[in-house]
Gaussian input, Z-matrix of N, CA and C with variables (Angstrom, degrees):
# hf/3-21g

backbone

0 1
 N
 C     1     B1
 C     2     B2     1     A1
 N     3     B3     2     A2     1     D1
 C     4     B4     3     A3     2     D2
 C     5     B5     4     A4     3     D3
 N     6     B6     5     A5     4     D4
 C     7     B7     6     A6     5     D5
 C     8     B8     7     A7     6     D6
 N     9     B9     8     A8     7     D7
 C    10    B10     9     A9     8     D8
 C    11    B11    10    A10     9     D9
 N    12    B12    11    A11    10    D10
 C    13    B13    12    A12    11    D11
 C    14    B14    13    A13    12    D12
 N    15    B15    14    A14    13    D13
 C    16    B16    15    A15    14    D14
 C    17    B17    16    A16    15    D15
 N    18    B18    17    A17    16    D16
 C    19    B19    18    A18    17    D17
 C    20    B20    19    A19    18    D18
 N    21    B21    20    A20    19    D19
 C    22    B22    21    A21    20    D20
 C    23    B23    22    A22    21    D21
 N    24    B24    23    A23    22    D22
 C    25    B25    24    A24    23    D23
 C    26    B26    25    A25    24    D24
 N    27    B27    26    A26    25    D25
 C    28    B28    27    A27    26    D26
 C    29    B29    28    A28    27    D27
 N    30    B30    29    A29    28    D28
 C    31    B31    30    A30    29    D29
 C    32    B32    31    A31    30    D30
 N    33    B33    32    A32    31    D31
 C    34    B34    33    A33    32    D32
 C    35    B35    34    A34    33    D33
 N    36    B36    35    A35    34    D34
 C    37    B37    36    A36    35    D35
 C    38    B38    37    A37    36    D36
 N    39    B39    38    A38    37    D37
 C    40    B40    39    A39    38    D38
 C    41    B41    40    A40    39    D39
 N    42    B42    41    A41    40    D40
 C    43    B43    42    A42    41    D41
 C    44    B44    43    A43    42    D42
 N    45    B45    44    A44    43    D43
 C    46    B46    45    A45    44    D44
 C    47    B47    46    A46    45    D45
 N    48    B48    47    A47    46    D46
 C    49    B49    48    A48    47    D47
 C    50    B50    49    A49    48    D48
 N    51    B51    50    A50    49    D49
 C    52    B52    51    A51    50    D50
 C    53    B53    52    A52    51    D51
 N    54    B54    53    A53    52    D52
 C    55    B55    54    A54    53    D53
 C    56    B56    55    A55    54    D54
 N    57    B57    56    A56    55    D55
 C    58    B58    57    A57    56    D56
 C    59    B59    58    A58    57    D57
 N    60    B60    59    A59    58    D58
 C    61    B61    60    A60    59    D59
 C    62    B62    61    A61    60    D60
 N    63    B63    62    A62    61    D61
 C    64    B64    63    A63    62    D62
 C    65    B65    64    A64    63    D63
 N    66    B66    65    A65    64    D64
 C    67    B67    66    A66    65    D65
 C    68    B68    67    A67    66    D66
 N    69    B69    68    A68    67    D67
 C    70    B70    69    A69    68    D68
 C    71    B71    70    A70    69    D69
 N    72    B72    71    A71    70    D70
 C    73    B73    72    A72    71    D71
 C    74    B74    73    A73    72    D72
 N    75    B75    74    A74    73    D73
 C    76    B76    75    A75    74    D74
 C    77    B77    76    A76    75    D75
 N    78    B78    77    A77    76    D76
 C    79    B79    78    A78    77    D77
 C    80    B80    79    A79    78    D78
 N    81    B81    80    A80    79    D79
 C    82    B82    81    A81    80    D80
 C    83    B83    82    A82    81    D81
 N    84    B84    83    A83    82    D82
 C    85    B85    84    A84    83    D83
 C    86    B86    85    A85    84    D84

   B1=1.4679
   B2=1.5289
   B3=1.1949
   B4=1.8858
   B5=1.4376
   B6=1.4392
   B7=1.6868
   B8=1.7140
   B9=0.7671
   B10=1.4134
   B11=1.7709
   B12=1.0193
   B13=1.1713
   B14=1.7590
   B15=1.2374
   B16=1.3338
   B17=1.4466
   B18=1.3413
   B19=1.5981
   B20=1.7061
   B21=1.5973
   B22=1.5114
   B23=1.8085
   B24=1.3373
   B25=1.5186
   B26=1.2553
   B27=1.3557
   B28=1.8944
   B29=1.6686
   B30=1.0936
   B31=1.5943
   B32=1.4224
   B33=1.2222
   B34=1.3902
   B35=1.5374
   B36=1.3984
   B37=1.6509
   B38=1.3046
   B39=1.3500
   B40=2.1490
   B41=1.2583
   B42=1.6689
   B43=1.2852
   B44=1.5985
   B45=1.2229
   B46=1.5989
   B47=1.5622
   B48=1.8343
   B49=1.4188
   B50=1.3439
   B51=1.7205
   B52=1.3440
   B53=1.3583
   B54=1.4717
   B55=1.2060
   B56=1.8957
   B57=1.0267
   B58=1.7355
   B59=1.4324
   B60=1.7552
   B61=1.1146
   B62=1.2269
   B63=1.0980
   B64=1.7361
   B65=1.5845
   B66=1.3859
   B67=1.1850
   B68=1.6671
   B69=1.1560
   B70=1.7223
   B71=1.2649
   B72=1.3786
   B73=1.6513
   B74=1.8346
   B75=1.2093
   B76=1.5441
   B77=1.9731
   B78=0.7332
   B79=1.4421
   B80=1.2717
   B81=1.3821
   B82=1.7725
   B83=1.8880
   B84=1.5879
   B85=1.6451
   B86=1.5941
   A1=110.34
   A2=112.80
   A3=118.90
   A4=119.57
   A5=99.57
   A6=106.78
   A7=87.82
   A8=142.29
   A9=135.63
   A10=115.74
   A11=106.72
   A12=131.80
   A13=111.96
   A14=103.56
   A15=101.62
   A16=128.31
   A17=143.30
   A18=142.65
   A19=81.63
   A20=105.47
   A21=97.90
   A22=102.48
   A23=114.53
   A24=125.53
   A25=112.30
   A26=114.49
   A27=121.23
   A28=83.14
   A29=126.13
   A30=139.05
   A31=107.14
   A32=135.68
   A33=142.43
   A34=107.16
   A35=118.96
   A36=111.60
   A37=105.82
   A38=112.21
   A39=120.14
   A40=96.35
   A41=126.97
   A42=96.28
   A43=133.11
   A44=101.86
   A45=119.24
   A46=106.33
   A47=105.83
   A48=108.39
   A49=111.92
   A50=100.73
   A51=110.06
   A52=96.26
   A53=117.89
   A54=123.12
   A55=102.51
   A56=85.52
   A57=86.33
   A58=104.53
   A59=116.38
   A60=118.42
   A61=160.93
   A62=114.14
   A63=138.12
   A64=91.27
   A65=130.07
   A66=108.24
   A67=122.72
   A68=129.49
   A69=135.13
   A70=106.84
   A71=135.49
   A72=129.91
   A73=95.44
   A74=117.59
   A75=113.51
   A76=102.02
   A77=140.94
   A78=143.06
   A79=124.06
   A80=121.99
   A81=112.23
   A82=84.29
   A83=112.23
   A84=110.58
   A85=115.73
   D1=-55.87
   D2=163.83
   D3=-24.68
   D4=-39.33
   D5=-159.48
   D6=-92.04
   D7=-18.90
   D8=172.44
   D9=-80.39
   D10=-43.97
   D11=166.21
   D12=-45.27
   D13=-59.12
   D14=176.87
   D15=-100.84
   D16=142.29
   D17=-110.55
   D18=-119.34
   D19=167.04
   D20=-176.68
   D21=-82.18
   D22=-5.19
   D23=162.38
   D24=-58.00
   D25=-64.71
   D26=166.65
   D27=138.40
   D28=2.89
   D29=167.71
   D30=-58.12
   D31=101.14
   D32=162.72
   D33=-34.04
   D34=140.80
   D35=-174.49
   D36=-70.33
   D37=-47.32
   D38=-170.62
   D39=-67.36
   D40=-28.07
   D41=177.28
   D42=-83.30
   D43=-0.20
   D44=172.23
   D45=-149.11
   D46=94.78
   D47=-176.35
   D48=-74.42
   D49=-18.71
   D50=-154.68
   D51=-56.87
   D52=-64.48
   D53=-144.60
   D54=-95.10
   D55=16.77
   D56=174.77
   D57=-157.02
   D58=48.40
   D59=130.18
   D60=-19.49
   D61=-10.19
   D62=-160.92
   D63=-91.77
   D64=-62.58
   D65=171.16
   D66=-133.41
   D67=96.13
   D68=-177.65
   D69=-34.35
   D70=82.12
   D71=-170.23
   D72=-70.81
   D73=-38.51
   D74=174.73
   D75=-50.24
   D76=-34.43
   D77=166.45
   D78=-88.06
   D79=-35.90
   D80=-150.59
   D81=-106.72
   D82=-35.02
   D83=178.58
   D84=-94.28

């Protein structure tokens, strides 16, 4: 779950939906 969580940047996805739009884990998980 971590590894999804964190961007191949090391950018958390929720913390930048913008740019990692593809999937809203605050919504879709």
């Amino acid at each position: 779950m971590l590894s999804n969580l964190n961007s191949p940047t090391g950018i958390p996805k929720k913390m930048d939906p913008i740019k990692h739009n593809t999937t809203p884990i605050q919504t879709d998980q």
